[in-house]
mmCIF file of the N, C-alpha and C atoms, coordinates in Angstrom:
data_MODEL
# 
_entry.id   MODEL 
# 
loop_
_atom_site.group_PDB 
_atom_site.id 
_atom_site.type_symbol 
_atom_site.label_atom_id 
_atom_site.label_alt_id 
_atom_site.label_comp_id 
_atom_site.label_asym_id 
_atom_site.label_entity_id 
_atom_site.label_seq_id 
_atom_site.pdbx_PDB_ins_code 
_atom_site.Cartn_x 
_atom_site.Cartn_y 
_atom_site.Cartn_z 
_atom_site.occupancy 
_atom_site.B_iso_or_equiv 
_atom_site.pdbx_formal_charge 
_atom_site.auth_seq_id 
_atom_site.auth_comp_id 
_atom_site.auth_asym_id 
_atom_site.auth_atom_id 
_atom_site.pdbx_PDB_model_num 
ATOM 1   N N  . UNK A 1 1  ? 3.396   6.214   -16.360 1.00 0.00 ? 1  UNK A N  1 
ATOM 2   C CA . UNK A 1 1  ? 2.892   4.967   -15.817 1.00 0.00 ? 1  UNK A CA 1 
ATOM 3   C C  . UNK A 1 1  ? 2.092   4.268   -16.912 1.00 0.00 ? 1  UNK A C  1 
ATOM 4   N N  . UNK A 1 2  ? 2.291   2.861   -17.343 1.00 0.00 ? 2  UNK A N  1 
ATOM 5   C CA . UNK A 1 2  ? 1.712   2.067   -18.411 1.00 0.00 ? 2  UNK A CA 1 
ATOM 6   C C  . UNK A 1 2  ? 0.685   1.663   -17.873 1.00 0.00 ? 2  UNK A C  1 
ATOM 7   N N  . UNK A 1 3  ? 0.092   1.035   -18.762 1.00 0.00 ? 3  UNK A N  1 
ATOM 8   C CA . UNK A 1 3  ? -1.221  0.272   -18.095 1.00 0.00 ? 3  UNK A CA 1 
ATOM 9   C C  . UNK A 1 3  ? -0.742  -1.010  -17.304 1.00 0.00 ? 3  UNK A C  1 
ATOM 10  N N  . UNK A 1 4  ? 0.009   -1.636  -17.066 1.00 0.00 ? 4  UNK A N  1 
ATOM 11  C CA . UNK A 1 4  ? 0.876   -2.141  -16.564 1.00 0.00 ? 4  UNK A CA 1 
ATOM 12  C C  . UNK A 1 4  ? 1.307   -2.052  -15.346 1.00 0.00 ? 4  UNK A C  1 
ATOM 13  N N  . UNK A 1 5  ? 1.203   -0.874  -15.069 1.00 0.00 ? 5  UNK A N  1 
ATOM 14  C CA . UNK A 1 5  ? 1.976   -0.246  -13.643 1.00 0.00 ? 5  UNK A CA 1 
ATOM 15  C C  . UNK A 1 5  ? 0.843   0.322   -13.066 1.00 0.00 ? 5  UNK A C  1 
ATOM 16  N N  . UNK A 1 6  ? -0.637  0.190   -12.712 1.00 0.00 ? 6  UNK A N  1 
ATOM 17  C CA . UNK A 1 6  ? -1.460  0.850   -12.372 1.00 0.00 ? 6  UNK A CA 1 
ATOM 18  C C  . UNK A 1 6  ? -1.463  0.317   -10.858 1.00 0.00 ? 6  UNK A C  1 
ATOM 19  N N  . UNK A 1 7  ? -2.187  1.849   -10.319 1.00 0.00 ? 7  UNK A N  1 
ATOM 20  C CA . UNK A 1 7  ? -2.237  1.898   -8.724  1.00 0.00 ? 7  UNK A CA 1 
ATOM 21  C C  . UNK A 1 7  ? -2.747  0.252   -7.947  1.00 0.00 ? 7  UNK A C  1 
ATOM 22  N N  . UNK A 1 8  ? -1.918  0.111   -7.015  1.00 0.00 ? 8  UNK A N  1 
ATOM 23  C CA . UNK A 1 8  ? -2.956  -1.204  -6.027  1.00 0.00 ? 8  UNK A CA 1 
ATOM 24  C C  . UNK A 1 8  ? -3.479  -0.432  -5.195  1.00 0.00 ? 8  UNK A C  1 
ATOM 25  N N  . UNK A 1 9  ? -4.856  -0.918  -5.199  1.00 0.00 ? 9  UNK A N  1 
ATOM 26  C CA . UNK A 1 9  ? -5.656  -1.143  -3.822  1.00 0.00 ? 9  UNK A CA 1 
ATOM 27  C C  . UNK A 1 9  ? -5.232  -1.856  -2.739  1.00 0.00 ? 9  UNK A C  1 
ATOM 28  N N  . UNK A 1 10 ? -6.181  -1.385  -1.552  1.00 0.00 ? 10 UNK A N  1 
ATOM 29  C CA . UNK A 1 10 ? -5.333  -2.116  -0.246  1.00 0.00 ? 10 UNK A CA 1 
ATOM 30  C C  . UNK A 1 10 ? -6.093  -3.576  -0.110  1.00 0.00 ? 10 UNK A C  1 
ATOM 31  N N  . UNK A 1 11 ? -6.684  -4.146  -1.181  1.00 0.00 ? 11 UNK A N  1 
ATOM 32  C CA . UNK A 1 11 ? -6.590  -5.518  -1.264  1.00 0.00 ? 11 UNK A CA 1 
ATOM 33  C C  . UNK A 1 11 ? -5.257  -5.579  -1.746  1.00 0.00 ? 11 UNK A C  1 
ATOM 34  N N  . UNK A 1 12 ? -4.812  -5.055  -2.848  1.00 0.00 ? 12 UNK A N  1 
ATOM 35  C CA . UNK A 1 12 ? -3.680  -5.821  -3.741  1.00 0.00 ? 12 UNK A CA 1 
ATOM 36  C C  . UNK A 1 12 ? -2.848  -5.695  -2.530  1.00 0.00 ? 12 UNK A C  1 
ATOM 37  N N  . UNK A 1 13 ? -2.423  -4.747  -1.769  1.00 0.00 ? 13 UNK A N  1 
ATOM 38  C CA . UNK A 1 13 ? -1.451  -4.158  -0.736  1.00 0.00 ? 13 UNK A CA 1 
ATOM 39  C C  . UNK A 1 13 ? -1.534  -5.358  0.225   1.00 0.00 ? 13 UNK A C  1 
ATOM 40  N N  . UNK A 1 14 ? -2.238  -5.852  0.868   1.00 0.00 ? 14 UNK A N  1 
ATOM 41  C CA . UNK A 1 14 ? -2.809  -6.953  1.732   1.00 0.00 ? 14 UNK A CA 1 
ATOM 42  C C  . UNK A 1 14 ? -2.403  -8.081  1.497   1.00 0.00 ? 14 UNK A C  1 
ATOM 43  N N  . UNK A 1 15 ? -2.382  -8.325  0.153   1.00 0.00 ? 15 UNK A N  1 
ATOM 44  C CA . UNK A 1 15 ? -2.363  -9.519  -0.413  1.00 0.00 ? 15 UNK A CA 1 
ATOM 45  C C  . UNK A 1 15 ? -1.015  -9.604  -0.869  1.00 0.00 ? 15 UNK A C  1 
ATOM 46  N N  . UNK A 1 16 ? -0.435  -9.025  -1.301  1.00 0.00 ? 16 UNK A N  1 
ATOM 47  C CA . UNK A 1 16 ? 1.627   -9.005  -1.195  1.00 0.00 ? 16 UNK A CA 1 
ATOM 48  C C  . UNK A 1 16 ? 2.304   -8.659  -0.768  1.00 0.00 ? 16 UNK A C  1 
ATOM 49  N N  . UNK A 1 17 ? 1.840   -8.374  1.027   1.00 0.00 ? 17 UNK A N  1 
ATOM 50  C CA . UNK A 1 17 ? 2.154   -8.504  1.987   1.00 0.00 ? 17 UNK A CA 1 
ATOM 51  C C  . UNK A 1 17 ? 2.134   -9.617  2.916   1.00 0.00 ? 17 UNK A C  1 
ATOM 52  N N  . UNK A 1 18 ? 0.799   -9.989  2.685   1.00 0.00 ? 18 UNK A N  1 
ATOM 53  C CA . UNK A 1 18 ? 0.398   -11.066 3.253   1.00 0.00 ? 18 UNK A CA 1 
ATOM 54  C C  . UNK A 1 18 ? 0.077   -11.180 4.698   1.00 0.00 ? 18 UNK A C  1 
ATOM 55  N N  . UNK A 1 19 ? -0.624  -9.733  4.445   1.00 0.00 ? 19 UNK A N  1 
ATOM 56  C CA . UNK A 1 19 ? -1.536  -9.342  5.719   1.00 0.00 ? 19 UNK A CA 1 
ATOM 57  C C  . UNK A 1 19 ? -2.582  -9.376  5.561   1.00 0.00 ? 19 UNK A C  1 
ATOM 58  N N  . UNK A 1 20 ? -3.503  -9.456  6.848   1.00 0.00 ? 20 UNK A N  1 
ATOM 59  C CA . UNK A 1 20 ? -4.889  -8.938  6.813   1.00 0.00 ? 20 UNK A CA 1 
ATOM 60  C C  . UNK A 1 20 ? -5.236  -7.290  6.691   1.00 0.00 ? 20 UNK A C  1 
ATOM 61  N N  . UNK A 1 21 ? -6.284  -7.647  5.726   1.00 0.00 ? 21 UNK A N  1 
ATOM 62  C CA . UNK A 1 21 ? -6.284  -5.641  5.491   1.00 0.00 ? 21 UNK A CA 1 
ATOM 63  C C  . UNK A 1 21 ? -6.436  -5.018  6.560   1.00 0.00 ? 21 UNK A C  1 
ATOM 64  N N  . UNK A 1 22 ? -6.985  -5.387  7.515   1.00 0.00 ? 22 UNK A N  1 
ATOM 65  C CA . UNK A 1 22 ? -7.426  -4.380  9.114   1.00 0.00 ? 22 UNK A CA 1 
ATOM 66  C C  . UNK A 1 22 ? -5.664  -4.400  9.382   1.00 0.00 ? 22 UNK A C  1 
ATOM 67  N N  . UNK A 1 23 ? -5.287  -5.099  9.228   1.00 0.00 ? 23 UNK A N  1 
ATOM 68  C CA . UNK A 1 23 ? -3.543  -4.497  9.653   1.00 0.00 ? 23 UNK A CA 1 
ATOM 69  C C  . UNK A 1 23 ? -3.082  -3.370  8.747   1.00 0.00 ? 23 UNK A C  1 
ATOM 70  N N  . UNK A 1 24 ? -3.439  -3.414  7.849   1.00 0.00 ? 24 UNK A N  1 
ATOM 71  C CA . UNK A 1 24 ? -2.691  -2.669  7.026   1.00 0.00 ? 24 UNK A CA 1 
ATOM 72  C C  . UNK A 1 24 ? -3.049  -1.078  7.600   1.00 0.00 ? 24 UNK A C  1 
ATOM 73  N N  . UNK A 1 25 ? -4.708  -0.946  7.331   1.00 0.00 ? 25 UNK A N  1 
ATOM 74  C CA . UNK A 1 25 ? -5.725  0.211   8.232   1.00 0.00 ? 25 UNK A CA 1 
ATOM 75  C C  . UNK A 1 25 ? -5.110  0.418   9.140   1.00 0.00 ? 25 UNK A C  1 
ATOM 76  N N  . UNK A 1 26 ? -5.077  -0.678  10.028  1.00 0.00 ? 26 UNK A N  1 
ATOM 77  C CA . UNK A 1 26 ? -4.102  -0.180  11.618  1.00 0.00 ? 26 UNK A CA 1 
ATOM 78  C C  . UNK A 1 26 ? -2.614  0.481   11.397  1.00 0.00 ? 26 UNK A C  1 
ATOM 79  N N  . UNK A 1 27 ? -1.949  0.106   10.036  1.00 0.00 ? 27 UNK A N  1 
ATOM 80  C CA . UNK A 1 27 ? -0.529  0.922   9.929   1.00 0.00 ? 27 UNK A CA 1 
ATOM 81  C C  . UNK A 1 27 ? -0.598  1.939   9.226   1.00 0.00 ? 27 UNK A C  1 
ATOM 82  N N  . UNK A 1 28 ? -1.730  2.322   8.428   1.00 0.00 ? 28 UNK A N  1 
ATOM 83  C CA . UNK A 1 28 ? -2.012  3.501   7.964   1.00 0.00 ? 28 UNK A CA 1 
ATOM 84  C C  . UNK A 1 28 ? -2.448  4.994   9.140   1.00 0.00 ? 28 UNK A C  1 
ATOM 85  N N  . UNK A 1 29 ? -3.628  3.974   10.273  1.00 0.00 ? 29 UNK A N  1 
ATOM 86  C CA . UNK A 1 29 ? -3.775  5.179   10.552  1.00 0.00 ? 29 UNK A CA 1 
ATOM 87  C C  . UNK A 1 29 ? -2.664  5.560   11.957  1.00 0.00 ? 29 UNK A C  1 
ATOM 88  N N  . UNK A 1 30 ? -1.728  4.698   12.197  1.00 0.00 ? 30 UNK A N  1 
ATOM 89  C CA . UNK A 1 30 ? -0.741  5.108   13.060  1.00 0.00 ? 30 UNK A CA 1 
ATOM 90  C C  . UNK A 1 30 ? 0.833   5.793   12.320  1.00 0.00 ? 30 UNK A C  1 
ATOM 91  N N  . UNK A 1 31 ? 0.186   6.070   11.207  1.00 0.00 ? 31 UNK A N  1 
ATOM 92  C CA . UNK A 1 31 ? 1.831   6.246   9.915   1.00 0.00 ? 31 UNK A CA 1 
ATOM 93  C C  . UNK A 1 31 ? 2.721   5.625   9.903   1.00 0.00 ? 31 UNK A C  1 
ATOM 94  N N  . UNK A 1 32 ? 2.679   4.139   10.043  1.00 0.00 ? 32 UNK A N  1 
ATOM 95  C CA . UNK A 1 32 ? 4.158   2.972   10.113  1.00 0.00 ? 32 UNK A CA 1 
ATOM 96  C C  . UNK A 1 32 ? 4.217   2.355   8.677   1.00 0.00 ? 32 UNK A C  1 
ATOM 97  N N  . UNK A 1 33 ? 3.012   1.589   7.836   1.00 0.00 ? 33 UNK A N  1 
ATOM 98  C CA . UNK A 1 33 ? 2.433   1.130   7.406   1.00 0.00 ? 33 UNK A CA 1 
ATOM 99  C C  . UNK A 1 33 ? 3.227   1.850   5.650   1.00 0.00 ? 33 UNK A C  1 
ATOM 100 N N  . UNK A 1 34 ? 3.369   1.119   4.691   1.00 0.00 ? 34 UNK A N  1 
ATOM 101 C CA . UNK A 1 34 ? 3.404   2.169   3.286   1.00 0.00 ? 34 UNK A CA 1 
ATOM 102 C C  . UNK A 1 34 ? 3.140   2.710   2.879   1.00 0.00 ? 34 UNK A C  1 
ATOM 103 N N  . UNK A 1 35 ? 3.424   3.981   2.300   1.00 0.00 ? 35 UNK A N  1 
ATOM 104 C CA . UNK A 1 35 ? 2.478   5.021   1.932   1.00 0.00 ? 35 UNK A CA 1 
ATOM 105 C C  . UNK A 1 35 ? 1.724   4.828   1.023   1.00 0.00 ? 35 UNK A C  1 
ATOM 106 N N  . UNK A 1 36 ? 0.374   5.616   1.139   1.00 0.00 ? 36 UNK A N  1 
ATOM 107 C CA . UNK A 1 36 ? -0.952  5.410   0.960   1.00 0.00 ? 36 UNK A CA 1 
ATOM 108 C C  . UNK A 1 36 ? -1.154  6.649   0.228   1.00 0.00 ? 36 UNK A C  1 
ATOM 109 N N  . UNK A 1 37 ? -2.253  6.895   -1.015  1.00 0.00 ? 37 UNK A N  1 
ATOM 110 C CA . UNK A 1 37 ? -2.494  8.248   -1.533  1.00 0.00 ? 37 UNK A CA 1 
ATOM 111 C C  . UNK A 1 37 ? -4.008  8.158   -2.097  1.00 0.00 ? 37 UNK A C  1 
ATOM 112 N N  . UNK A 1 38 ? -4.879  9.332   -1.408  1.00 0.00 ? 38 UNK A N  1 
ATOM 113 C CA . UNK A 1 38 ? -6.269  9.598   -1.802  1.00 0.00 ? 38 UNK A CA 1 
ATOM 114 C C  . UNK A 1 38 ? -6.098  9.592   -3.350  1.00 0.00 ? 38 UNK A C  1 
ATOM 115 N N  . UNK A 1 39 ? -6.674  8.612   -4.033  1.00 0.00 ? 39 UNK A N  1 
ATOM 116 C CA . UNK A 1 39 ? -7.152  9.202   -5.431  1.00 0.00 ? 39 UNK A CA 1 
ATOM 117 C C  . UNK A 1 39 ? -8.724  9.499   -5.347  1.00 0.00 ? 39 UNK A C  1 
ATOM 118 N N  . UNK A 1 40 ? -9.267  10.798  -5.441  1.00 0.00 ? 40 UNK A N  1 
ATOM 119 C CA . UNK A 1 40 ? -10.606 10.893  -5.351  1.00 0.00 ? 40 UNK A CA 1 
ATOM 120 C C  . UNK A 1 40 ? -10.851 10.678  -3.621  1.00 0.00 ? 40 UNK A C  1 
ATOM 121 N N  . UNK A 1 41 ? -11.764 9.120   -3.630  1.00 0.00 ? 41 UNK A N  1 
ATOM 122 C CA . UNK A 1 41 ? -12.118 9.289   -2.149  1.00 0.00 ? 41 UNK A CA 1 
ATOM 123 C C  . UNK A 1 41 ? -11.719 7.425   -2.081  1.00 0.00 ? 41 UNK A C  1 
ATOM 124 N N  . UNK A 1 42 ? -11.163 7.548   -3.023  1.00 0.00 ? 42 UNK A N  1 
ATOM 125 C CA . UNK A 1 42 ? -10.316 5.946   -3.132  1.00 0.00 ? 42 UNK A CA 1 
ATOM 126 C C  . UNK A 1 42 ? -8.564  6.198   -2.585  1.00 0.00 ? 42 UNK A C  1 
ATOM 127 N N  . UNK A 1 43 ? -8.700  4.837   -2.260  1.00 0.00 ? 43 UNK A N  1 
ATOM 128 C CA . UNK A 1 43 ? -6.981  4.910   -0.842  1.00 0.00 ? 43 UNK A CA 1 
ATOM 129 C C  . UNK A 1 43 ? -6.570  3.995   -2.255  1.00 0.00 ? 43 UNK A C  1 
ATOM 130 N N  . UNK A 1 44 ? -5.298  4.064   -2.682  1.00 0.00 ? 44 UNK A N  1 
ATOM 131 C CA . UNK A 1 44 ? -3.913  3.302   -3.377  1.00 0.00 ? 44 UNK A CA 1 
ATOM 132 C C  . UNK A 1 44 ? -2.769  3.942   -3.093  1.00 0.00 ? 44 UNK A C  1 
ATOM 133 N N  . UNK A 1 45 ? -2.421  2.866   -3.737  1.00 0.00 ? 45 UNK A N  1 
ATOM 134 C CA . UNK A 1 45 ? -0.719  2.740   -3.490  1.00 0.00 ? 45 UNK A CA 1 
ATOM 135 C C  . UNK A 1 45 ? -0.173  2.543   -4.388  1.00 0.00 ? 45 UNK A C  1 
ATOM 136 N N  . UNK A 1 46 ? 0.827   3.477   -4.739  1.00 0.00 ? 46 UNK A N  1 
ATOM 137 C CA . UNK A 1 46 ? 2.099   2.944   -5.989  1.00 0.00 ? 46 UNK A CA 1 
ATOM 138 C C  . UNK A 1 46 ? 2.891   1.713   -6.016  1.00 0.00 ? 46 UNK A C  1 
ATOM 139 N N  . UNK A 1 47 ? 2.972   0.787   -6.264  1.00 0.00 ? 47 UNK A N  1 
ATOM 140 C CA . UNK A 1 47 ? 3.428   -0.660  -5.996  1.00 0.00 ? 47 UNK A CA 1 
ATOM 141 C C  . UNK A 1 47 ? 5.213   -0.178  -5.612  1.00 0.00 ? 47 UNK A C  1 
ATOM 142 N N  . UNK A 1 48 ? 5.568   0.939   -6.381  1.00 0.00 ? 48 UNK A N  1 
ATOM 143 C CA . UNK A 1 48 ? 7.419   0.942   -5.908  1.00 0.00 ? 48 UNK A CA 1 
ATOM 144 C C  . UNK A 1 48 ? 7.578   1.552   -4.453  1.00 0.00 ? 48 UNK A C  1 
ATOM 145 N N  . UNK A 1 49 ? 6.507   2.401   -4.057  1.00 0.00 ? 49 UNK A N  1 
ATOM 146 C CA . UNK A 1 49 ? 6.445   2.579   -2.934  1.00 0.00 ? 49 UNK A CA 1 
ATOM 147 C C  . UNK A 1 49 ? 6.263   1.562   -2.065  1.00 0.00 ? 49 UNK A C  1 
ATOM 148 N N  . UNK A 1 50 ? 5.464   0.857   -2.017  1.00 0.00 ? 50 UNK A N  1 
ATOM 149 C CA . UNK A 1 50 ? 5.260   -0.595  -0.991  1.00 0.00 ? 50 UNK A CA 1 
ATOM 150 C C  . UNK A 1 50 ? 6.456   -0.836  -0.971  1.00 0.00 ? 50 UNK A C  1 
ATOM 151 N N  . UNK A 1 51 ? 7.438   -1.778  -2.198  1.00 0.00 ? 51 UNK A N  1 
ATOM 152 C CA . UNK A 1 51 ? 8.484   -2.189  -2.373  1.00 0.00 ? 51 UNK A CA 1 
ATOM 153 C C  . UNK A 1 51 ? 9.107   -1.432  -1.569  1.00 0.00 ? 51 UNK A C  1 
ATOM 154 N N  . UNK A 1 52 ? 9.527   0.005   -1.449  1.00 0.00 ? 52 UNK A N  1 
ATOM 155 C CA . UNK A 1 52 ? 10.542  0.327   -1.439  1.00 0.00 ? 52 UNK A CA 1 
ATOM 156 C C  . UNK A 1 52 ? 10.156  0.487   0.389   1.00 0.00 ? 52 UNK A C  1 
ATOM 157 N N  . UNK A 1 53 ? 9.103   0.539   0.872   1.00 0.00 ? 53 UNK A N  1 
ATOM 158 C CA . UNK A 1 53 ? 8.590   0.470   2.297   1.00 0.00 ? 53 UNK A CA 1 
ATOM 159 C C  . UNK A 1 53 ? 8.999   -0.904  2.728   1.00 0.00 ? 53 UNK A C  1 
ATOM 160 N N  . UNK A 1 54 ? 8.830   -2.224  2.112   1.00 0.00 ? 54 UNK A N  1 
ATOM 161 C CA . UNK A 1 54 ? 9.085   -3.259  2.506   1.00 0.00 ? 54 UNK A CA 1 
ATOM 162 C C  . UNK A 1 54 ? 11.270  -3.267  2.518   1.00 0.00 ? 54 UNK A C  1 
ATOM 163 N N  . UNK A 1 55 ? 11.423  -2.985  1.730   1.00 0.00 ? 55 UNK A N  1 
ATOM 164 C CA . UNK A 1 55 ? 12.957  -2.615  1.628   1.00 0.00 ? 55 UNK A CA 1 
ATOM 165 C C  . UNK A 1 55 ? 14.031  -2.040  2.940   1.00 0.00 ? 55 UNK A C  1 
ATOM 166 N N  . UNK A 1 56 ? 13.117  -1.362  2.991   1.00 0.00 ? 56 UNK A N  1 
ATOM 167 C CA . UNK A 1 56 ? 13.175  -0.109  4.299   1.00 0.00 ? 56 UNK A CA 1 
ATOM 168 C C  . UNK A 1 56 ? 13.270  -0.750  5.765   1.00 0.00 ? 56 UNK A C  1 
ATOM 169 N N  . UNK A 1 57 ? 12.451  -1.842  5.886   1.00 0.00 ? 57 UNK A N  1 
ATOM 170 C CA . UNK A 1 57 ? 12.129  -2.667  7.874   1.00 0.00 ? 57 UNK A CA 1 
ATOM 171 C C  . UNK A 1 57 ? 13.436  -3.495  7.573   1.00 0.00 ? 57 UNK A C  1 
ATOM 172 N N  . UNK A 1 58 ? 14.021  -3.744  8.454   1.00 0.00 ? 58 UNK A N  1 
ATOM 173 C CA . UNK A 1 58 ? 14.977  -4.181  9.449   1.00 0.00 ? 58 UNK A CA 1 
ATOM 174 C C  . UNK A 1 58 ? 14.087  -5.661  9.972   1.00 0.00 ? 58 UNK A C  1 
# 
C-alpha cells in the first residue's frame, strides 16, 4: 500500500457515499454496511473494499 492508497476514515467513507455518518454506524453495527477494520482503537476502511461493497448492492 503507497502513501497514496492509505486507509479512509468513516468521514472519508461518509463522504463517497454520500451518507450521513450515523448511517454508516447504523450499517456497521447491523453488518450490511462495508467492511470496517479496528486499526488500534481507530475504525477504517480499505477504499477497494467500499468499492467493491458498493459494486456488490443491486
Amino acid at each position: 500500500m503507497t502513501r497514496d492508497e492509505r486507509l479512509w476514515t468513516p468521514e472519508d467513507v461518509s463522504e463517497f457515499l454520500g451518507i450521513p455518518i450515523g448511517t454508516l454506524y447504523q450499517w456497521r453495527t447491523r453488518r450490511t454496511g462495508p467492511p470496517g477494520r479496528r486499526v488500534g482503537k481507530h475504525l477504517r476502511y480499505v477504499p477497494g473494499d467500499v468499492l467493491a461493497w458498493v459494486l456488490e448492492q443491486s
